[in-house]
mmCIF file of the C-alpha atoms, coordinates in Angstrom:
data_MODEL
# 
_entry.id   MODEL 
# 
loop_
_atom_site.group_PDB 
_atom_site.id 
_atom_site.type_symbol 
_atom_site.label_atom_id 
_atom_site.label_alt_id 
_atom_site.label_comp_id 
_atom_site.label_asym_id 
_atom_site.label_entity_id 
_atom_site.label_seq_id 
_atom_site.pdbx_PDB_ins_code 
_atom_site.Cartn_x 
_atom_site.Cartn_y 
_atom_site.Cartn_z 
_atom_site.occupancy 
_atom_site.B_iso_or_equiv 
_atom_site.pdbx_formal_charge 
_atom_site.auth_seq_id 
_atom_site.auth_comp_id 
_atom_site.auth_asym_id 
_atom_site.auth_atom_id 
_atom_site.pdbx_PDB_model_num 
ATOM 1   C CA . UNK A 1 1   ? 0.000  0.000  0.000   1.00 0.00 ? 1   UNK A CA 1 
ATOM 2   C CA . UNK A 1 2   ? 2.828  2.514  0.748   1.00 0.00 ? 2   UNK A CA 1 
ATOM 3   C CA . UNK A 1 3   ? 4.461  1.675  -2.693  1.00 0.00 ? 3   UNK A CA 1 
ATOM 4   C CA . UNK A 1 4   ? 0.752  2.515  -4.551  1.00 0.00 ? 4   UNK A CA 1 
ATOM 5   C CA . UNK A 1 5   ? 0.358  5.873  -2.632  1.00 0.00 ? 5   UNK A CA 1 
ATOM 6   C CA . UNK A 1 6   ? 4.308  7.130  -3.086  1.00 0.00 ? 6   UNK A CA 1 
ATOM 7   C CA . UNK A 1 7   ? 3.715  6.141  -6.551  1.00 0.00 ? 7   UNK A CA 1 
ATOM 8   C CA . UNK A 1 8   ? 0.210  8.265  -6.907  1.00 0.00 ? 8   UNK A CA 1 
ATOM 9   C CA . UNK A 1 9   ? 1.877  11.464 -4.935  1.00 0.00 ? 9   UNK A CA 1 
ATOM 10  C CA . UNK A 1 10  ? 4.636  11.536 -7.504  1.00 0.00 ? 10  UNK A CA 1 
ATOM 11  C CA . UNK A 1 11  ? 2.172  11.198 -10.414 1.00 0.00 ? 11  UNK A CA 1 
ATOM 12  C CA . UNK A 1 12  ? 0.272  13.484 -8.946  1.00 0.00 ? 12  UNK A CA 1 
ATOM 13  C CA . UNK A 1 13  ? 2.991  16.558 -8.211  1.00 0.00 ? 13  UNK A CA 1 
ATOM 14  C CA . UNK A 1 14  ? 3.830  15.749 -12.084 1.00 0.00 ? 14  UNK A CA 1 
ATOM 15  C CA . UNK A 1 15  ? 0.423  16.786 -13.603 1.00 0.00 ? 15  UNK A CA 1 
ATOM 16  C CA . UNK A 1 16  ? -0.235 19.538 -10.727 1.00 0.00 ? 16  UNK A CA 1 
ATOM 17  C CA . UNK A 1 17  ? -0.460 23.222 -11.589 1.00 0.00 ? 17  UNK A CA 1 
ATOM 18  C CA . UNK A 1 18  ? 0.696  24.251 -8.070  1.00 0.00 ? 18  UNK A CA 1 
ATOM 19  C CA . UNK A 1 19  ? 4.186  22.887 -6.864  1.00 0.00 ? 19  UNK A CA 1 
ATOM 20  C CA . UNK A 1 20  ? 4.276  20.534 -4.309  1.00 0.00 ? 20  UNK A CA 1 
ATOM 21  C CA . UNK A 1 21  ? 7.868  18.964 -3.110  1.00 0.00 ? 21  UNK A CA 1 
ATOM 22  C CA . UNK A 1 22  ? 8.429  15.784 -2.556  1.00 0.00 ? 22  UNK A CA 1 
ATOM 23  C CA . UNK A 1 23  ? 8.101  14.774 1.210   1.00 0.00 ? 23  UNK A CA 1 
ATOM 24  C CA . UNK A 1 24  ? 9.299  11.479 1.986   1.00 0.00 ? 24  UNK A CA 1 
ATOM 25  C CA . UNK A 1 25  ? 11.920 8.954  0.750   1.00 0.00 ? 25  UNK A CA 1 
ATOM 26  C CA . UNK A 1 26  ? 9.436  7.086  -0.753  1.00 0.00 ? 26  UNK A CA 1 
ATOM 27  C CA . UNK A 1 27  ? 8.859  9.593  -2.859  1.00 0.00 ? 27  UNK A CA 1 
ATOM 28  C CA . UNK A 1 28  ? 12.499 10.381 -3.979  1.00 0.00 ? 28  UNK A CA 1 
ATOM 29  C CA . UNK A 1 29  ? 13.069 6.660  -5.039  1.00 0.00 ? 29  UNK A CA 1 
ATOM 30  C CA . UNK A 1 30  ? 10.247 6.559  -6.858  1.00 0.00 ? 30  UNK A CA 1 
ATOM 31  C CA . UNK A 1 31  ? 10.904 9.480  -8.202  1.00 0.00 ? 31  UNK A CA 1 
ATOM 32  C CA . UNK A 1 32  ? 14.445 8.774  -8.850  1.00 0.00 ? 32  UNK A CA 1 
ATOM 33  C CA . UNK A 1 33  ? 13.793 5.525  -10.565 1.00 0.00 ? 33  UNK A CA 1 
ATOM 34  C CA . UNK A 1 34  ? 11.434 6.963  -12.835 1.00 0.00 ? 34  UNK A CA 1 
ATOM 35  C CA . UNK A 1 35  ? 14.206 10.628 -13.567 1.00 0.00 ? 35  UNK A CA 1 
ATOM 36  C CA . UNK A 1 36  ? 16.215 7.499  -14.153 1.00 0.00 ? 36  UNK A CA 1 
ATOM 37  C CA . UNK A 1 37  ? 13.973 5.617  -16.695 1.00 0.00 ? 37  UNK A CA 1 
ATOM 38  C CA . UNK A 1 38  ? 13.751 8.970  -18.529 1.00 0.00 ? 38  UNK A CA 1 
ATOM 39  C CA . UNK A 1 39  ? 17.576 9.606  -18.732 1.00 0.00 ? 39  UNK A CA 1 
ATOM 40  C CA . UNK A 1 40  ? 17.945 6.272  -20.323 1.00 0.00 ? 40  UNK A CA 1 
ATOM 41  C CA . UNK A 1 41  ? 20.263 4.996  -18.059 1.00 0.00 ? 41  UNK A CA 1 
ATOM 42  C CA . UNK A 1 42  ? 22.003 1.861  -18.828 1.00 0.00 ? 42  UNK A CA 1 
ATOM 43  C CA . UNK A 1 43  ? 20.492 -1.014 -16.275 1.00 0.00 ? 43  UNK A CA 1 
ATOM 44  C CA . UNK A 1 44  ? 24.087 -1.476 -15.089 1.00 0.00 ? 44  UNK A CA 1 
ATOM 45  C CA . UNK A 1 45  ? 23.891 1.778  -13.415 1.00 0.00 ? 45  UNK A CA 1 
ATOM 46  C CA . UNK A 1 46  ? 20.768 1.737  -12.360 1.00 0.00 ? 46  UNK A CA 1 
ATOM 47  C CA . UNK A 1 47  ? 21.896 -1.334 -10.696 1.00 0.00 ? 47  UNK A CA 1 
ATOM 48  C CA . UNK A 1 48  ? 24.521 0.188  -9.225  1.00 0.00 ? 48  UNK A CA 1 
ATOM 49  C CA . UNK A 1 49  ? 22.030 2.925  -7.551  1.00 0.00 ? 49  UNK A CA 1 
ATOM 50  C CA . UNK A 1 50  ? 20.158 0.838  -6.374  1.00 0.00 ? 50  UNK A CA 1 
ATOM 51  C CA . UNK A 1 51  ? 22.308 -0.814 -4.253  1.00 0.00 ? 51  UNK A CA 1 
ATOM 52  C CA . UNK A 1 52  ? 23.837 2.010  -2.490  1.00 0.00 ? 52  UNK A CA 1 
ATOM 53  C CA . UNK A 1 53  ? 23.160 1.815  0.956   1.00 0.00 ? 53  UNK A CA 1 
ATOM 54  C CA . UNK A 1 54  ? 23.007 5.990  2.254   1.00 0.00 ? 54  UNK A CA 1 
ATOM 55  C CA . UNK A 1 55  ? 20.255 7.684  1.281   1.00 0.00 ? 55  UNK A CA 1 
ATOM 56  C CA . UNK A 1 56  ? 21.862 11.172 0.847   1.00 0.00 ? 56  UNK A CA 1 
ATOM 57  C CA . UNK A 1 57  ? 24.262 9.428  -1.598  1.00 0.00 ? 57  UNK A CA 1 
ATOM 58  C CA . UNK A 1 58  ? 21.717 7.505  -3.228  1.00 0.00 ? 58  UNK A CA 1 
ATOM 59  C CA . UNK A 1 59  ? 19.834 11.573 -4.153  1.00 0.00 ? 59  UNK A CA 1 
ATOM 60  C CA . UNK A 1 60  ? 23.448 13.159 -4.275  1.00 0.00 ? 60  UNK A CA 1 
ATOM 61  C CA . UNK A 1 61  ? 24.056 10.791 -7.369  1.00 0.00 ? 61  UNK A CA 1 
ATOM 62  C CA . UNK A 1 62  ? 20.679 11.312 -9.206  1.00 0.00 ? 62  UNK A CA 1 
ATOM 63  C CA . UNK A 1 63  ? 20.624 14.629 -8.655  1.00 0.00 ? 63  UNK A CA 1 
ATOM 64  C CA . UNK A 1 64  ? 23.640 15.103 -10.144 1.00 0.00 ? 64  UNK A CA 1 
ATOM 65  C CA . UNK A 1 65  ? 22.233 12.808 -12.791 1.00 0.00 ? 65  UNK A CA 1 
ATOM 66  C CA . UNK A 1 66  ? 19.476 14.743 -13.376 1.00 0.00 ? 66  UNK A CA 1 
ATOM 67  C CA . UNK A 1 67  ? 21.469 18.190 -14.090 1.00 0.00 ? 67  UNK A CA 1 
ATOM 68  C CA . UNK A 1 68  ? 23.908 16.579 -16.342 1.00 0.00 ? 68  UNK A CA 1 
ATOM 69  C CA . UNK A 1 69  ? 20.698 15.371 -18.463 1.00 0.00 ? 69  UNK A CA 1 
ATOM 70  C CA . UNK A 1 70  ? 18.543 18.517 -18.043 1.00 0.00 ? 70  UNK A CA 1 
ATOM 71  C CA . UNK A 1 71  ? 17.404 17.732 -22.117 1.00 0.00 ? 71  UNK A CA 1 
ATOM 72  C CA . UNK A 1 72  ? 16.259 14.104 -21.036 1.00 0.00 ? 72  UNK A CA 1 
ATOM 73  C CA . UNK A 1 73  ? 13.111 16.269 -19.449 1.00 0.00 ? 73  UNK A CA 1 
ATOM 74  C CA . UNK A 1 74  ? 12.743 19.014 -21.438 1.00 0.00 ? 74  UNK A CA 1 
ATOM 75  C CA . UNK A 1 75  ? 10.336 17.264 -24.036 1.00 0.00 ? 75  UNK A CA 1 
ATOM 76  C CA . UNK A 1 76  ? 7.185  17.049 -21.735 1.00 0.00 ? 76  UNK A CA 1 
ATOM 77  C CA . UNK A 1 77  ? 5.649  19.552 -18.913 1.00 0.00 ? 77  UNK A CA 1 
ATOM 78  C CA . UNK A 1 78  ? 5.186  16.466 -16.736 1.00 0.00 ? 78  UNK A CA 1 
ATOM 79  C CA . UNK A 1 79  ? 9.014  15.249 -17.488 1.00 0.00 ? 79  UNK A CA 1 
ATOM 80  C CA . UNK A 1 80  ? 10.163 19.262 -16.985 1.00 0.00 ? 80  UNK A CA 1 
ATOM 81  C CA . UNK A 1 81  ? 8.125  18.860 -13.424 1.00 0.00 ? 81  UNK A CA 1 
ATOM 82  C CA . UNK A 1 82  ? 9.919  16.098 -12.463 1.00 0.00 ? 82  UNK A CA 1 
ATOM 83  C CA . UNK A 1 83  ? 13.262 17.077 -12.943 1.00 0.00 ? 83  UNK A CA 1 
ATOM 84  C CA . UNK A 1 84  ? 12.273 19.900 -10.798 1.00 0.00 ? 84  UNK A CA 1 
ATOM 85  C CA . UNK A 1 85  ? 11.042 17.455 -7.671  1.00 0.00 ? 85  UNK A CA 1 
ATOM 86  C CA . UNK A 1 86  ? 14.257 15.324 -8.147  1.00 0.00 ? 86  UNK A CA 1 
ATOM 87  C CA . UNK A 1 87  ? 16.405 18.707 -8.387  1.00 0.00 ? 87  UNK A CA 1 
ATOM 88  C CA . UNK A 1 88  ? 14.604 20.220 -5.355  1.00 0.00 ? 88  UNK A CA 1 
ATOM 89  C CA . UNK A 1 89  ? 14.143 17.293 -2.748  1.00 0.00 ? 89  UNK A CA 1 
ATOM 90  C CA . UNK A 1 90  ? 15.208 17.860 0.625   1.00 0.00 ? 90  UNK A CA 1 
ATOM 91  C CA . UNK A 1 91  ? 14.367 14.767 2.292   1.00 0.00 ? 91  UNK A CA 1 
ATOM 92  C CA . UNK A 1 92  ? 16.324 12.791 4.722   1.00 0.00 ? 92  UNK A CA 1 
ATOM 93  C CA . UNK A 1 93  ? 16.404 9.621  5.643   1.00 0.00 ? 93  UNK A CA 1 
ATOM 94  C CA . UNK A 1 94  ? 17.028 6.067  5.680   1.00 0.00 ? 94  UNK A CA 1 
ATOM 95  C CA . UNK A 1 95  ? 16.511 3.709  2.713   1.00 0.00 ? 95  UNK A CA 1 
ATOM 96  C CA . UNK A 1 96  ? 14.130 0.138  3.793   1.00 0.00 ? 96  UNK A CA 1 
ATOM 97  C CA . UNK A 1 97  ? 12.698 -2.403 1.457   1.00 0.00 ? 97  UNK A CA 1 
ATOM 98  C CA . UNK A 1 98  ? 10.036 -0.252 0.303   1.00 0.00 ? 98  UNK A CA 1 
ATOM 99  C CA . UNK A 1 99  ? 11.911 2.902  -0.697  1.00 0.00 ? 99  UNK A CA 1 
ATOM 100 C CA . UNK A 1 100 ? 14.150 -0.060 -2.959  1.00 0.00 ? 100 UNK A CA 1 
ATOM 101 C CA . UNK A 1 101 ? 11.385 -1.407 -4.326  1.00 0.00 ? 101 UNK A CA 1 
ATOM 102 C CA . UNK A 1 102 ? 10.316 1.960  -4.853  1.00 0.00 ? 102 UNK A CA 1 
ATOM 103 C CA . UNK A 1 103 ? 13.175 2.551  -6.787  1.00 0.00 ? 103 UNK A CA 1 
ATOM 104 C CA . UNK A 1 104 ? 12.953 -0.025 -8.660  1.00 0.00 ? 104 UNK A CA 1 
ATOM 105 C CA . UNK A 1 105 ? 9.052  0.602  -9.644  1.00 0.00 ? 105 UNK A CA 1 
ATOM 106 C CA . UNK A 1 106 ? 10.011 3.627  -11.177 1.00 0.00 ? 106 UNK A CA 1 
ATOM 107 C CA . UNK A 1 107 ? 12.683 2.720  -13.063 1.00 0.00 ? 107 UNK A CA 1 
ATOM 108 C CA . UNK A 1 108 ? 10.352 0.062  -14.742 1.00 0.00 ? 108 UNK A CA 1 
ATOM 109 C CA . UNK A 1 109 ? 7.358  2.899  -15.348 1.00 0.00 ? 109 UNK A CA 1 
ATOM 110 C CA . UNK A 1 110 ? 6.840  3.708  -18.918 1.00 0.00 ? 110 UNK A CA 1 
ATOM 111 C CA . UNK A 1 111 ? 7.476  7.015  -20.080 1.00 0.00 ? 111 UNK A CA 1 
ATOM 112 C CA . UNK A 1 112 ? 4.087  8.129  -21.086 1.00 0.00 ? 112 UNK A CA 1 
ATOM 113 C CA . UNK A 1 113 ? 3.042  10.894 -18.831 1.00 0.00 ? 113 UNK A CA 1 
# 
């Protein structure tokens, strides 16, 4: 159930008009899997994210994903918006076996907003 409703919230801050952050470490790793789906990563890396263990690393490194492919995001609002939450998350933490499987979840989301 947590998984379905981080999921939603993200999807939800996408398609809103108003910005909302996002507020959990749920919703980074959701987040980040999907930022990571749309940057194309190679599943190699996104392996190798997914197994760090710190959560401030774990953002640190798709952040700095997520500037260095600005253009991945550019080609949708909804895209554009999500870059922004991934840029702007301020969360702390600890990563569990839902915030991994979260991770993973998004990573495996289709791109269609």
């Amino acid at each position: 159930m947590i998984r379905q409703l981080a999921r939603d919230a993200v999807r939800i801050k996408m398609a809103a008009k108003t910005e909302s952050p996002l507020i959990s470490v749920y919703e980074f790793c959701y987040a980040a899997g999907f930022g990571c789906k749309i940057m194309g990563l190679s599943k190699e890396k996104t392996e190798e994210l997914s197994r760090i263990a710190d959560f401030a690393d774990l953002k640190q490194q798709v952040q700095d994903l997520a500037r260095a492919q600005k253009a991945a995001f550019e080609e949708d609002p909804q895209k554009t918006r999500l870059h922004s939450l991934i840029e702007g998350c301020r969360c702390r933490g600890e990563l569990d076996e839902d915030a991994r499987a979260l991770f993973e979840m998004g990573c495996g989301e289709s791109c269609g907003t």
